[in-house]
N, CA, C and O atoms as a MOPAC input file, in Angstrom:
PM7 MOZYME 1SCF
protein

 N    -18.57300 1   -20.14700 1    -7.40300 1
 C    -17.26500 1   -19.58400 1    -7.69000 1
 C    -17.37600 1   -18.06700 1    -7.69200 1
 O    -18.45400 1   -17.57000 1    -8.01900 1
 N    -16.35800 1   -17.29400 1    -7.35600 1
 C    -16.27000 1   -16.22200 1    -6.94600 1
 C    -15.09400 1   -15.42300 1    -7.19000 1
 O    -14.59000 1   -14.69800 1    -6.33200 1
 N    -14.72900 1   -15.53900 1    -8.17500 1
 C    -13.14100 1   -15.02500 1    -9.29300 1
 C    -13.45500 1   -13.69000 1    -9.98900 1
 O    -13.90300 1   -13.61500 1   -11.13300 1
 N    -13.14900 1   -12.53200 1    -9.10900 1
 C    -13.58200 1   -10.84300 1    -9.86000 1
 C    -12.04300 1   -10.60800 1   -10.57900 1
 O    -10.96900 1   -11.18400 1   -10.40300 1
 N    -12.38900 1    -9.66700 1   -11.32500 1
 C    -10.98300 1    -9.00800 1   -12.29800 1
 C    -12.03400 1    -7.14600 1   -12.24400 1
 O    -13.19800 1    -6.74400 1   -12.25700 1
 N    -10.65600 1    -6.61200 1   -12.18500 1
 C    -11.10600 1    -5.38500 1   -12.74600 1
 C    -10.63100 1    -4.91700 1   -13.88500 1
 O     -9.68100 1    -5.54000 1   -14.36000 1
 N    -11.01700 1    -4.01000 1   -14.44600 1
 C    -10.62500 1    -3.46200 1   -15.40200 1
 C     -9.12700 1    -3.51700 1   -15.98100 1
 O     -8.46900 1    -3.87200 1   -15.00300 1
 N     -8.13400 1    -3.33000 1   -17.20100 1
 C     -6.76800 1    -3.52100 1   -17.02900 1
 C     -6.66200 1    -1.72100 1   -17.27200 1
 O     -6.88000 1    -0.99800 1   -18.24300 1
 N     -6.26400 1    -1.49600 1   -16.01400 1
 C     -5.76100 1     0.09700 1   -16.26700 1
 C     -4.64100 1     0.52900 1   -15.46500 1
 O     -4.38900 1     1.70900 1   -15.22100 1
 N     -4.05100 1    -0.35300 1   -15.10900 1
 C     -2.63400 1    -0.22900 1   -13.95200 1
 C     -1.81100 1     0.05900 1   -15.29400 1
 O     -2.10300 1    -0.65700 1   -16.25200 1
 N     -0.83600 1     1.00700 1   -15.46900 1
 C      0.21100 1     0.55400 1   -16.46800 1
 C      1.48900 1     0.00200 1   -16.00100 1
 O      1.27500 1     0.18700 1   -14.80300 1
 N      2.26100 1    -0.35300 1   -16.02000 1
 C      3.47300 1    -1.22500 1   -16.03100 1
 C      3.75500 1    -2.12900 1   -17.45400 1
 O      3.15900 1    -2.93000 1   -18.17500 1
 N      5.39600 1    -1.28100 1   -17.33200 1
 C      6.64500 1    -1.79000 1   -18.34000 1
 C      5.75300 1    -1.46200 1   -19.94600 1
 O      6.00900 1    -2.02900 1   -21.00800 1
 N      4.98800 1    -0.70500 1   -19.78900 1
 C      4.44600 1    -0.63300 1   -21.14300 1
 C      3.33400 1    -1.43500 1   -21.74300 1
 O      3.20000 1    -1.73900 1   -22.92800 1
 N      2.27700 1    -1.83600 1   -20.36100 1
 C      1.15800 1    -2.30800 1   -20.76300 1
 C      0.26600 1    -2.09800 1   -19.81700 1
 O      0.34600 1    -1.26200 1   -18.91700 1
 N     -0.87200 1    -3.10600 1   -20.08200 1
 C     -1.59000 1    -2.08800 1   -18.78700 1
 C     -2.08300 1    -3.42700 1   -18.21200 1
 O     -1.93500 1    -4.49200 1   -18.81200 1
 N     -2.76400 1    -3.29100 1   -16.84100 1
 C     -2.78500 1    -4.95600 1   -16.02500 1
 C     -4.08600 1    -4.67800 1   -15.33000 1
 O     -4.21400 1    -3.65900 1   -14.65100 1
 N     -4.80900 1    -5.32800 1   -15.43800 1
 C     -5.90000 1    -5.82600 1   -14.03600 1
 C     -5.40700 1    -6.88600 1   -13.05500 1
 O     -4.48000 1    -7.66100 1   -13.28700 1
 N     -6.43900 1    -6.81400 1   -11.44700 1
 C     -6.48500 1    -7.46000 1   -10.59500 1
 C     -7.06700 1    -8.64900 1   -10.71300 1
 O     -8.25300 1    -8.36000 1   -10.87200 1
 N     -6.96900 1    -9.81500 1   -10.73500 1
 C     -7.60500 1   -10.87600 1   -10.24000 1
 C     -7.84500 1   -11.35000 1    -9.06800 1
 O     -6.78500 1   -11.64800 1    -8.51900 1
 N     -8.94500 1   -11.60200 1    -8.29400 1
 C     -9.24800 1   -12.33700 1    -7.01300 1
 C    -10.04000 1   -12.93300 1    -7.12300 1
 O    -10.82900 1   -12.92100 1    -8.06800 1
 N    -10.05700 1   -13.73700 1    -6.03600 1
 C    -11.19300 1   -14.47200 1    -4.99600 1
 C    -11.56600 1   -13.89500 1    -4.17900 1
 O    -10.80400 1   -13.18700 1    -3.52100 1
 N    -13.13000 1   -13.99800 1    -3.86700 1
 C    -13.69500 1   -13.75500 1    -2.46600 1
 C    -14.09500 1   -14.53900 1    -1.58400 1
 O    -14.67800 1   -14.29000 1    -0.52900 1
 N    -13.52900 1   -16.24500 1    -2.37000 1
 C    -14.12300 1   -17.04600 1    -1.71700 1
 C    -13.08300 1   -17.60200 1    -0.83400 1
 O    -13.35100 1   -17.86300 1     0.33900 1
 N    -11.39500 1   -17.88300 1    -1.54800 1
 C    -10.66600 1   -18.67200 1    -1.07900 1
 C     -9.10200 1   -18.67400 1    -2.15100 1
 O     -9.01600 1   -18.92900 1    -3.35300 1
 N     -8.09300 1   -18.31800 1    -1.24300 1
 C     -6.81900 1   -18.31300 1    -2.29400 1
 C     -6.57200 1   -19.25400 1    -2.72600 1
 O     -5.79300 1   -19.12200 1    -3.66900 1
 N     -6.90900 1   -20.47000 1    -2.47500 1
 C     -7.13000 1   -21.56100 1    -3.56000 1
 C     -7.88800 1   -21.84000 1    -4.51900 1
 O     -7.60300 1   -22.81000 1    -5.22200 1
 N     -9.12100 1   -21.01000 1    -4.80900 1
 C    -10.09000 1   -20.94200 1    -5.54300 1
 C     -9.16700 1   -20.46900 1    -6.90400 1
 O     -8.98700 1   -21.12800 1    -7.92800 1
 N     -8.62600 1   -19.06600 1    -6.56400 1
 C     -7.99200 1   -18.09200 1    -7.28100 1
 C     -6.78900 1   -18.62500 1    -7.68600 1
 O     -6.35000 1   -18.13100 1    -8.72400 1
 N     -5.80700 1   -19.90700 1    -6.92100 1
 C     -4.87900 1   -20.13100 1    -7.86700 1
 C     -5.42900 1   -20.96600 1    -8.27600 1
 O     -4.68900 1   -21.10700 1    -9.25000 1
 N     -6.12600 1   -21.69400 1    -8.39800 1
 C     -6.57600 1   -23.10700 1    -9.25500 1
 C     -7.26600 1   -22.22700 1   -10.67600 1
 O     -7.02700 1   -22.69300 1   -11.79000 1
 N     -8.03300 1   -21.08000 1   -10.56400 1
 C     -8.63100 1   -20.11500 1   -11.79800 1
 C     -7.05600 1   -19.74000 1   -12.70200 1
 O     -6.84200 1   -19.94800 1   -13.89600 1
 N     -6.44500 1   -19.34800 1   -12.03800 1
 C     -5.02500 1   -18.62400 1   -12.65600 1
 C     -4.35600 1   -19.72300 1   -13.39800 1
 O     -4.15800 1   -19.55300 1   -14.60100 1
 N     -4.01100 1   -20.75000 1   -12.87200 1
 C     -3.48000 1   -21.68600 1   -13.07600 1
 C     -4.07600 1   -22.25800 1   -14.63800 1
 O     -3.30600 1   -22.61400 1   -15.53000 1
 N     -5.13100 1   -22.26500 1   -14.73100 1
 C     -6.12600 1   -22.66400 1   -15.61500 1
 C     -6.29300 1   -21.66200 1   -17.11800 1
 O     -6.52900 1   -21.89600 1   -18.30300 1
 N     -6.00500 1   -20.38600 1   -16.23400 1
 C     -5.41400 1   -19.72200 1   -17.53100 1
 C     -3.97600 1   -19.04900 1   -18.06900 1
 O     -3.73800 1   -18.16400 1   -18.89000 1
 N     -3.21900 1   -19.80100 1   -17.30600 1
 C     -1.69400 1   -19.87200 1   -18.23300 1
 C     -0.95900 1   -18.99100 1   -17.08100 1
 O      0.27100 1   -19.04200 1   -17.10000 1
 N     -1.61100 1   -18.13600 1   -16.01600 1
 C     -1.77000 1   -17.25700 1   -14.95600 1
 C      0.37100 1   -17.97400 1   -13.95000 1
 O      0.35800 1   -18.92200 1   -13.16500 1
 N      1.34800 1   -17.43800 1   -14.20600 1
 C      2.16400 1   -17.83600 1   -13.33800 1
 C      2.25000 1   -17.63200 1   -12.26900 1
 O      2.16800 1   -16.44500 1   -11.95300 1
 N      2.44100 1   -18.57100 1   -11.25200 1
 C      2.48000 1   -18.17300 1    -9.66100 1
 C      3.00500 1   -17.10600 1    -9.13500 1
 O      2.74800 1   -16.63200 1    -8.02800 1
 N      3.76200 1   -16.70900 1    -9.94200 1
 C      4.78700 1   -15.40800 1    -9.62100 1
 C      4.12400 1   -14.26300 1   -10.16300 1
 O      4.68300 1   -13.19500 1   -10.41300 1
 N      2.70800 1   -14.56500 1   -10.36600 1
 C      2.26300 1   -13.07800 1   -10.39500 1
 C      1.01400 1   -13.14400 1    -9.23200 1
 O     -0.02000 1   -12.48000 1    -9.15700 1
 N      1.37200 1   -13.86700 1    -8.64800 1
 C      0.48700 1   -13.45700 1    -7.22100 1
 C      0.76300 1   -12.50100 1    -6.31600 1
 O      1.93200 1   -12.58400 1    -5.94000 1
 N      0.18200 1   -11.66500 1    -5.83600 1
 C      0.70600 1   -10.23300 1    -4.94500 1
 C      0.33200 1   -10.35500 1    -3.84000 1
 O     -0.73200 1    -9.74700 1    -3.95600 1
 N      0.37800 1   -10.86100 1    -2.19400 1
 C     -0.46400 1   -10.73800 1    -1.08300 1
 C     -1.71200 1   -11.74900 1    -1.68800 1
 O     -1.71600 1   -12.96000 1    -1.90800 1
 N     -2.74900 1   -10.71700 1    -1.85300 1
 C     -3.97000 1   -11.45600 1    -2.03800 1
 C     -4.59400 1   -11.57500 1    -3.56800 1
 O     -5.71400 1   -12.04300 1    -3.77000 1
 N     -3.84000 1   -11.15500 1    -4.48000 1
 C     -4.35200 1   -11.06300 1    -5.90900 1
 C     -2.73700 1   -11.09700 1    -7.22900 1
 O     -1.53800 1   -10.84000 1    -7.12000 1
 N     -3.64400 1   -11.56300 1    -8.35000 1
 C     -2.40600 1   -12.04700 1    -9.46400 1
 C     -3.06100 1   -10.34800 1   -10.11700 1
 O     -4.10700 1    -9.70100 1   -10.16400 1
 N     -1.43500 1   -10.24900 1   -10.57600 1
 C     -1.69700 1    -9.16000 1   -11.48100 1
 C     -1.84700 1   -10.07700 1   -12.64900 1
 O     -1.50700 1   -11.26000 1   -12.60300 1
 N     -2.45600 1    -9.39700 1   -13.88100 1
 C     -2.15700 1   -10.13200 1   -15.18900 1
 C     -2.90400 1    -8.87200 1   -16.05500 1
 O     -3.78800 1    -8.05800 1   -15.78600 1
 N     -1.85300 1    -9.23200 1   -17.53200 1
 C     -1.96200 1    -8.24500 1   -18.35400 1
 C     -3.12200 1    -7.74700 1   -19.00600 1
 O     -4.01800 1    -8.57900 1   -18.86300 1
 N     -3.44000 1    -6.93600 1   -19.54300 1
 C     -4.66200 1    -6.91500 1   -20.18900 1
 C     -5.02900 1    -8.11000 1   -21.00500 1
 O     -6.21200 1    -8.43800 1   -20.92200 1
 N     -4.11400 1    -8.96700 1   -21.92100 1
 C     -4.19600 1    -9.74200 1   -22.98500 1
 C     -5.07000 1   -10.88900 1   -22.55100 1
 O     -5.89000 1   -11.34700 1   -23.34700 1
 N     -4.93800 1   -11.40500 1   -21.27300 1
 C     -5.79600 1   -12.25300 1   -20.56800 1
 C     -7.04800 1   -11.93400 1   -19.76600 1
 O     -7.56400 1   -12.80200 1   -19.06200 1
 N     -7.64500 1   -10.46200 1   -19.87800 1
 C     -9.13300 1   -10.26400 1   -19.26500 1
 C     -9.81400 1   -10.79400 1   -19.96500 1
 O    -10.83000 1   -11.24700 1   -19.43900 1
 N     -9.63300 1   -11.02900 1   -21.53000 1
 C    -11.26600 1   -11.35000 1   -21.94500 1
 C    -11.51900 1   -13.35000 1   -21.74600 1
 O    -12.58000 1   -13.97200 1   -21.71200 1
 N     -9.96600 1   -13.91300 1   -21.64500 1
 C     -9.97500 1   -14.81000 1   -21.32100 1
 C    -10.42200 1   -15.27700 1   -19.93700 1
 O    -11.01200 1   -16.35100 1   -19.82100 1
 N    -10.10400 1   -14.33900 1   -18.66800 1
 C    -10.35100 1   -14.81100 1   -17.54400 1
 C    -12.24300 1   -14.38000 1   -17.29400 1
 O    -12.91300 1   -14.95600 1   -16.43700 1
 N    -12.74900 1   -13.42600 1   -18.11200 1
 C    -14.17000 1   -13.13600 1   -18.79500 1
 C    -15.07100 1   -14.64500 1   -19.11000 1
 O    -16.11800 1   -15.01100 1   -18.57600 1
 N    -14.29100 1   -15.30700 1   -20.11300 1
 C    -14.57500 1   -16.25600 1   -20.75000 1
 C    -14.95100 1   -17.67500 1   -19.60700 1
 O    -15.98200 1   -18.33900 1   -19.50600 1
 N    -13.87300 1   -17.74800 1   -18.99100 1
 C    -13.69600 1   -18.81700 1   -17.78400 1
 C    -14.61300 1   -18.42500 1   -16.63000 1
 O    -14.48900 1   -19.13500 1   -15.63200 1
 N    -15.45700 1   -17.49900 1   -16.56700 1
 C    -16.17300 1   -17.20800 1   -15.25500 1
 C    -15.78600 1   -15.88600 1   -14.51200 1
 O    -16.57600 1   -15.39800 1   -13.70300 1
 N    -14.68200 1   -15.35400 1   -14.75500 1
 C    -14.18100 1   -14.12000 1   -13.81800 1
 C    -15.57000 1   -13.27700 1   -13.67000 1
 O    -16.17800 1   -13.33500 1   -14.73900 1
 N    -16.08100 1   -12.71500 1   -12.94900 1
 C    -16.99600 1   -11.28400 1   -12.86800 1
 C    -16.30100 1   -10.17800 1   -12.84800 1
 O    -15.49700 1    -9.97500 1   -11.93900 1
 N    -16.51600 1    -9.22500 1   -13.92300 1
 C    -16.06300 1    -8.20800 1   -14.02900 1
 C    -16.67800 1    -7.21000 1   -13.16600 1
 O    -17.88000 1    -6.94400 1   -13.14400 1
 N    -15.57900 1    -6.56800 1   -12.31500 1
 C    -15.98400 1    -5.44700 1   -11.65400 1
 C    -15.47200 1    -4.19900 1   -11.45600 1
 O    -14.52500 1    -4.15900 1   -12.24100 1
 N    -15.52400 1    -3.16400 1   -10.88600 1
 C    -14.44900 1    -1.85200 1   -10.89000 1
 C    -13.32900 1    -2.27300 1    -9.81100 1
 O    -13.27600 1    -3.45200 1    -9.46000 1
 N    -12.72000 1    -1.62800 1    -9.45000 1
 C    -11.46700 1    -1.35900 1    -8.71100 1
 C    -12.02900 1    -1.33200 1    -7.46300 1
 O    -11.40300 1    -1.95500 1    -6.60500 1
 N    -12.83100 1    -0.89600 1    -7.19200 1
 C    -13.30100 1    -0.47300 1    -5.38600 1
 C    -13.91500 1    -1.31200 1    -4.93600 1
 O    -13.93600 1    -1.54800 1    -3.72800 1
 N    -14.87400 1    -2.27200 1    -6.24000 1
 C    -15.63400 1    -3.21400 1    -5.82900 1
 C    -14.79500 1    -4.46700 1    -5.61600 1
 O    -14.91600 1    -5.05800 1    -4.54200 1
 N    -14.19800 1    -4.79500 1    -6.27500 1
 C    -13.14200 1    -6.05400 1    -5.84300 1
 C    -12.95200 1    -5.33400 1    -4.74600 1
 O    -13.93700 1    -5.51300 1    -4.03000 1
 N    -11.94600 1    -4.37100 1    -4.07000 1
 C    -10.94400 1    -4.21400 1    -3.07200 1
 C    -12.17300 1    -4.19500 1    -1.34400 1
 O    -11.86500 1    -4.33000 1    -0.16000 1
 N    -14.04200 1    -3.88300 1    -2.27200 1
 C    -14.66400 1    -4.33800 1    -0.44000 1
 C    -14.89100 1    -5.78800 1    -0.85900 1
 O    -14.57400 1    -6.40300 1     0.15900 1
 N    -15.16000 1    -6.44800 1    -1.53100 1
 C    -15.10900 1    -7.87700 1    -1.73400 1
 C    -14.54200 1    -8.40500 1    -0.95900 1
 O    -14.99300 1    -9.06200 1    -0.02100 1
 N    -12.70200 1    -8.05200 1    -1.42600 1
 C    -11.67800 1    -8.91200 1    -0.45500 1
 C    -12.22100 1    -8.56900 1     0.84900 1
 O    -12.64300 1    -9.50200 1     1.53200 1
 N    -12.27700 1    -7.48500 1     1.26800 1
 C    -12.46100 1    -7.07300 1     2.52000 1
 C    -13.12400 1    -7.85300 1     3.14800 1
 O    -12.96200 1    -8.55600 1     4.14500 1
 N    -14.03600 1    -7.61200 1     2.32400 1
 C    -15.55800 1    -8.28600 1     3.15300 1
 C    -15.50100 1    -9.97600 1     3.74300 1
 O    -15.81000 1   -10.57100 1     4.77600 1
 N    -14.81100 1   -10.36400 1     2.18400 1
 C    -14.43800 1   -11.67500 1     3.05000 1
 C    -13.14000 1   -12.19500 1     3.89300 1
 O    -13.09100 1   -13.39300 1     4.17300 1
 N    -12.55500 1   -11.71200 1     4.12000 1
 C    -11.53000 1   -11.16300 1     5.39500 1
 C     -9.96500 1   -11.83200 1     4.63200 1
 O     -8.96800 1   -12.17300 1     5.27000 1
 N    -10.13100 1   -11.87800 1     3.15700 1
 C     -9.16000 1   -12.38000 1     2.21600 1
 C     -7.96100 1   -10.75100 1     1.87900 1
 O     -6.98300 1   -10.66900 1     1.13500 1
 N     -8.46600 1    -9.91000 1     2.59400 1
 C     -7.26800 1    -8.37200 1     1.45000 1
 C     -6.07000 1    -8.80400 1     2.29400 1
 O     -6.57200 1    -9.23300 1     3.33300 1
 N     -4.83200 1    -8.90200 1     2.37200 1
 C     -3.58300 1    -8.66400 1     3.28100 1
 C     -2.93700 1    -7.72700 1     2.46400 1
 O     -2.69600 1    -7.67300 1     1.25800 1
 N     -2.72600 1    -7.02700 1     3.39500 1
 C     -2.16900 1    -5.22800 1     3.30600 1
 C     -0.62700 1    -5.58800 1     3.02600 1
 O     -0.31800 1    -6.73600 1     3.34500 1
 N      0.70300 1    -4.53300 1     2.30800 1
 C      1.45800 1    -4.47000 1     2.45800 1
 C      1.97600 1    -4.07900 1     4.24900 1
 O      1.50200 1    -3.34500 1     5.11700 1
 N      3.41100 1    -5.19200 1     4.17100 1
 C      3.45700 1    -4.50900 1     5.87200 1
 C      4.71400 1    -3.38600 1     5.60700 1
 O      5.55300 1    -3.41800 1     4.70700 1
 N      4.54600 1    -2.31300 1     6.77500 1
 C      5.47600 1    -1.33700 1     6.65100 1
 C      7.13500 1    -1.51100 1     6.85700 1
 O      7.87900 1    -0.54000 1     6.71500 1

């Protein structure tokens, strides 16, 4: 399994949010989300936002904690990032 989070330092509406992904498979990542209370409607392209209140939980369940740059060559790497289109 292969479920990274970064740090929660995005702010929005008055809190602050980390990334969740997969590097393995977007089914990997909703079946992880799903598992922690994670709503479908916070899936973005290739990753769920979610609030800080749930890192130490998605910690707990297996997530690997990593920085911001390291998730974003992860996705890359495994040909999982989809870009906003213009």
């Amino acid at each position: 399994m292969a479920v990274l989070i970064d740090p929660p330092s995005v702010p929005w509406r008055g809190r602050l949010w980390s990334h969740l992904v997969s590097d393995t498979s977007y089914e990997e990542l909703h079946v992880f989300a799903a598992a922690l209370g994670v709503p479908r409607r916070a899936f973005d392209r290739d990753h769920y936002d979610v609030p800080a209140e749930v890192y130490d939980a998605a910690l707990a369940a297996g997530a690997e904690p990593v920085r911001s740059r390291e998730l974003v060559r992860r996705l890359h790497a495994a040909g999982l990032r989809r870009r906003k289109s213009a």
